[in-house]
C-alpha positions as CSV (number, residue, x, y, z in Angstrom):
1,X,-27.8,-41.9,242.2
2,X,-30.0,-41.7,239.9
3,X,-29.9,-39.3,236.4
4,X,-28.3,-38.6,232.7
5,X,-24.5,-39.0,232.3
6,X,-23.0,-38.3,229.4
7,X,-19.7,-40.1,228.4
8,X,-17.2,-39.4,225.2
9,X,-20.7,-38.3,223.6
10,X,-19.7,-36.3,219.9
11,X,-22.8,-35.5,217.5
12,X,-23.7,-33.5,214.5
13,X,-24.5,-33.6,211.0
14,X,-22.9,-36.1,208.2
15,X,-20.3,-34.0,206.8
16,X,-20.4,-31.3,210.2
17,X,-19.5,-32.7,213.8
18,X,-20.8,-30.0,216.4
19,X,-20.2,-32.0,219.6
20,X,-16.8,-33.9,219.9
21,X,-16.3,-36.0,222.8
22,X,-18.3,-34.7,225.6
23,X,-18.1,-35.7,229.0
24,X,-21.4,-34.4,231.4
25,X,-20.9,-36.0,234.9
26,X,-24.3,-37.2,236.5
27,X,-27.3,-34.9,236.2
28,X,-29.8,-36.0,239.2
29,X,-33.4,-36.6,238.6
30,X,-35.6,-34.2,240.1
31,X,-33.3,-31.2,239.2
32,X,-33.3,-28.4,236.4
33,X,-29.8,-28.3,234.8
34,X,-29.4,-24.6,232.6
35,X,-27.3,-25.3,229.5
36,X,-25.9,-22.0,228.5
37,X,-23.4,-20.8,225.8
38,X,-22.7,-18.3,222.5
39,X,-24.8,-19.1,219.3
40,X,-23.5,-21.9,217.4
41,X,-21.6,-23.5,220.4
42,X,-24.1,-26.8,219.8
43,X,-26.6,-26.4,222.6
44,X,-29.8,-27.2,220.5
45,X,-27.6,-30.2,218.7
46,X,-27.0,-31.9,221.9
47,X,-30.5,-31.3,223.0
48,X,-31.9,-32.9,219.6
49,X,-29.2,-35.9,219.8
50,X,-30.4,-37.2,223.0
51,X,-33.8,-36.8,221.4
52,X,-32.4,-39.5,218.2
53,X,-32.9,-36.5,215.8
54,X,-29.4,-36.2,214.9
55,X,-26.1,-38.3,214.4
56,X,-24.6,-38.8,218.1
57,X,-22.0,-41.5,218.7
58,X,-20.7,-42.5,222.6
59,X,-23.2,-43.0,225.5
60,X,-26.1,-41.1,227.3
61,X,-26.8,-43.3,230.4
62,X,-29.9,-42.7,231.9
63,X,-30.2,-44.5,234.8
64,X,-27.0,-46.1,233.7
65,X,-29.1,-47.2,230.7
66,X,-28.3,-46.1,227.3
67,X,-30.4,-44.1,225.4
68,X,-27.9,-44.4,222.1
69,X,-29.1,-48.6,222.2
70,X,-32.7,-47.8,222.0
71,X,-34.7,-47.9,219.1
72,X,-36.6,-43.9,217.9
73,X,-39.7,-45.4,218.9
74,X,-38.4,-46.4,222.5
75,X,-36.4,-43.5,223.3
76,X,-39.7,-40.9,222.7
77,X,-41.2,-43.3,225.5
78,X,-38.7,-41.6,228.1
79,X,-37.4,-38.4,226.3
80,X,-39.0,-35.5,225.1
81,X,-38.0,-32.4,223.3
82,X,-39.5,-29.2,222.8
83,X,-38.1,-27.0,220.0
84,X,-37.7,-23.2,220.4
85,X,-41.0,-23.3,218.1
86,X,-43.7,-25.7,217.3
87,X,-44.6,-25.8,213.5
88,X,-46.8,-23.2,211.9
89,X,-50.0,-24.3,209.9
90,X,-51.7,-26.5,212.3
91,X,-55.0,-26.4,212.6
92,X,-56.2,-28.3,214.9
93,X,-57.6,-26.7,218.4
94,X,-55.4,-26.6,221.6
95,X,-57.2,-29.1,223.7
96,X,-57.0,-31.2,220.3
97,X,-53.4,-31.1,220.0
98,X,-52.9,-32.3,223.8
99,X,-55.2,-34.7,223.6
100,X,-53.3,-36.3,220.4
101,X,-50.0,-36.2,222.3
102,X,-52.1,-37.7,225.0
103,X,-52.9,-40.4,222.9
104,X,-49.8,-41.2,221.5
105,X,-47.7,-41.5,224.8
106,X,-49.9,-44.0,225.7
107,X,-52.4,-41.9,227.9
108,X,-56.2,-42.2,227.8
109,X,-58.7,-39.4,226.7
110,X,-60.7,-40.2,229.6
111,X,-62.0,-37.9,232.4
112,X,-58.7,-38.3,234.3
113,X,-56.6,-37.2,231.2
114,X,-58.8,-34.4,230.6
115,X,-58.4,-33.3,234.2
116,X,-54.5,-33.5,233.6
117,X,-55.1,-31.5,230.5
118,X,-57.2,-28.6,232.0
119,X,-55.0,-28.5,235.1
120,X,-51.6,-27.8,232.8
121,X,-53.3,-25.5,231.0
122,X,-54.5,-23.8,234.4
123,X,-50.6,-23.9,235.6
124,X,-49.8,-22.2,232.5
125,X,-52.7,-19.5,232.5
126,X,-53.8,-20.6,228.9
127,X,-57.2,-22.2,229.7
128,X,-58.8,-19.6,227.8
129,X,-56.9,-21.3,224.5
130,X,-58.4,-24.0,224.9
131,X,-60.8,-24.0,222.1
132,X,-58.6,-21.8,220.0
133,X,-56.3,-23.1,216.7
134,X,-52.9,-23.4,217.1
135,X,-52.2,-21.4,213.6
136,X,-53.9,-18.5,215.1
137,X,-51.7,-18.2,218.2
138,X,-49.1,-16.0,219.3
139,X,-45.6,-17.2,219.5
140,X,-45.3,-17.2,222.7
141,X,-48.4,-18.8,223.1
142,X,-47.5,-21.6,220.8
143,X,-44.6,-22.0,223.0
144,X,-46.6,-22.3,226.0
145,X,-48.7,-24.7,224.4
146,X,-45.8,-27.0,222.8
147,X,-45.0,-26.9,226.9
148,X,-48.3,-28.0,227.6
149,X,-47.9,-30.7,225.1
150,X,-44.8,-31.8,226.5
151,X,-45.3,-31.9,230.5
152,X,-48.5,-34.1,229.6
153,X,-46.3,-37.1,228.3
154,X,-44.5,-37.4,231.8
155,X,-41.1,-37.8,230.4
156,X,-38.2,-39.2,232.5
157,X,-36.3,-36.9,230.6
158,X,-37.4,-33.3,228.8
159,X,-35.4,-31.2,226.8
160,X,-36.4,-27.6,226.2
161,X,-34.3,-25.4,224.1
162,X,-35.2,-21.8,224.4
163,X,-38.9,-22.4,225.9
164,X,-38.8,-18.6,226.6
165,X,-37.8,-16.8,224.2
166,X,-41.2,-15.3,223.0
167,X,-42.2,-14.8,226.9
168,X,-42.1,-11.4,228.2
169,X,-40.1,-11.3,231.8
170,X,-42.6,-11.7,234.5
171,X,-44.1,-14.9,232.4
172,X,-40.6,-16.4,232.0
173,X,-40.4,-16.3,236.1
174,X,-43.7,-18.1,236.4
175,X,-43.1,-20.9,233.5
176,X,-39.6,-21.5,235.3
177,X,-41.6,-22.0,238.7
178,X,-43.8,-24.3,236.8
179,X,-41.1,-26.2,235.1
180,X,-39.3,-26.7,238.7
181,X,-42.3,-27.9,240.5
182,X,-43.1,-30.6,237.8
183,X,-39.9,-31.8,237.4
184,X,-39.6,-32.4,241.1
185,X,-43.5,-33.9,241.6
186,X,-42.7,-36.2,238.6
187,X,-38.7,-36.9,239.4
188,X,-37.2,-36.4,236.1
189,X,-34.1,-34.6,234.2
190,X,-34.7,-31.5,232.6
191,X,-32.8,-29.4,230.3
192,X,-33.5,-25.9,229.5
193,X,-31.3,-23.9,227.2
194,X,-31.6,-20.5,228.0
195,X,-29.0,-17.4,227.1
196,X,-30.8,-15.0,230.6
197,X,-28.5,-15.1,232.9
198,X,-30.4,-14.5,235.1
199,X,-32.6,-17.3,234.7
200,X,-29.6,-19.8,234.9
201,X,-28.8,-18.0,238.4
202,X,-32.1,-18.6,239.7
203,X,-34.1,-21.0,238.3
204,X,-30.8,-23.5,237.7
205,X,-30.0,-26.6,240.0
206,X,-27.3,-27.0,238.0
207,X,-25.6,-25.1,235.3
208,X,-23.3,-26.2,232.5
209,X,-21.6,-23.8,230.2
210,X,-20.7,-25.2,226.6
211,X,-18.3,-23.6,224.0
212,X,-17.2,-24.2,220.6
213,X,-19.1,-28.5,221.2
214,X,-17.0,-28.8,224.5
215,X,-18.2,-28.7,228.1
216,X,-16.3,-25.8,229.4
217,X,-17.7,-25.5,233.1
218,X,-20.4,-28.0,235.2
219,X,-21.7,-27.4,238.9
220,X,-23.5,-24.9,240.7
221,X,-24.8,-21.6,238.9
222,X,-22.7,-19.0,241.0
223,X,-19.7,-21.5,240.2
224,X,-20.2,-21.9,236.7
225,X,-21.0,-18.0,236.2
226,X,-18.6,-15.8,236.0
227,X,-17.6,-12.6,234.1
228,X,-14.2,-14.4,232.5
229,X,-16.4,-17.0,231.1
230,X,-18.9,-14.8,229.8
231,X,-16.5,-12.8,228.6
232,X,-15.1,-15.8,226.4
């Protein structure tokens, strides 16, 4: 089956390791996997080390290919990661900013990619940003944009830590339902970190529950759930 494995896979910092010698067994394609766990447990380091953005050492096999032998520049062809916030200062328009990120993964500022453009947006219920600049957005607006940015690239595999944190209940829901469906139409992995449990319960495939840089619990959401874990 297709998917991301991880194997004996330990990242951090130079003088900090956060992750030691984590095992994740297959992730399918097509499926959203919930990574949940306490502050500080290395959620948004293992989400940034299969991105290449910090020290990692051991294998992440996608498609039994590993991600650790390609080179930054190859790895942002298949991967993409969305930090909790995009950078503040930008001024460039919203339909700008896509189009760039268009651009650069290879895409073409055509009438087809505008289409693509305007019909994320759409999904999204942003169209009316379109012509606005990025340094005068909300933060959850910026977060729906850096979304935006991120679902046009097609990625095999996207990584989205805390895309809703700035999203107010009933929007969270309807990003979720977005995220699903476009991981499905487009087959790839995803990774959300989110700390709502009740987001992991219903918007999770799969749900893995990380503590102190060590996979503590894998598998279904009502399996990995439970009020001894949470507890912990």
């Amino acid at each position: 089956m297709r998917g991301l494995m991880l194997r004996s896979f330990s990242a951090g910092y130079s003088t900090q390791p956060v992750i030691t010698d984590l095992n994740v067994p297959l992730l399918p394609r097509g499926k959203i996997t919930i990574l949940l766990g306490p502050n500080g447990c290395g959620k948004s380091t293992l989400l940034r080390s299969l991105a290449g953005l910090n020290n990692a050492d051991g294998e992440a096999l996608l498609d039994g290919e590993d991600l650790m032998s390609l080179s930054f520049a190859e790895r942002a062809q298949k991967v993409v990661f969305l930090p909790q916030s995009l950078p503040q200062g930008v001024h460039l328009h919203v339909l700008e900013s896509i189009i760039v990120v268009l651009r650069a993964s290879g895409g073409r500022d055509n009438a087809q990619g505008r289409a693509q453009i305007l019909a994320i947006l759409e999904q999204l219920g942003i169209t009316h940003l379109a012509l606005q600049y990025l340094d005068q957005l909300s933060g959850g607006q910026r977060q729906l944009v850096g979304l935006a940015q991120s679902l046009i690239r097609r990625p095999e595999l996207l990584l989205l830590d805390e895309p809703l944190s700035a999203l107010d209940l009933n929007y969270q829901f309807h990003v979720m339902d977005l995220v699903r469906r476009d991981t499905q139409a487009q087959n790839r992995v995803t990774i959300v970190v989110a700390h709502d449990i009740n987001i992991a319960l219903r918007h999770g495939d799969h749900d893995l529950m990380q503590k102190d840089g060590t996979l503590v619990a894998s598998g279904a959401p009502d399996k990995v759930i439970s009020a001894e874990r949470l507890a912990g």
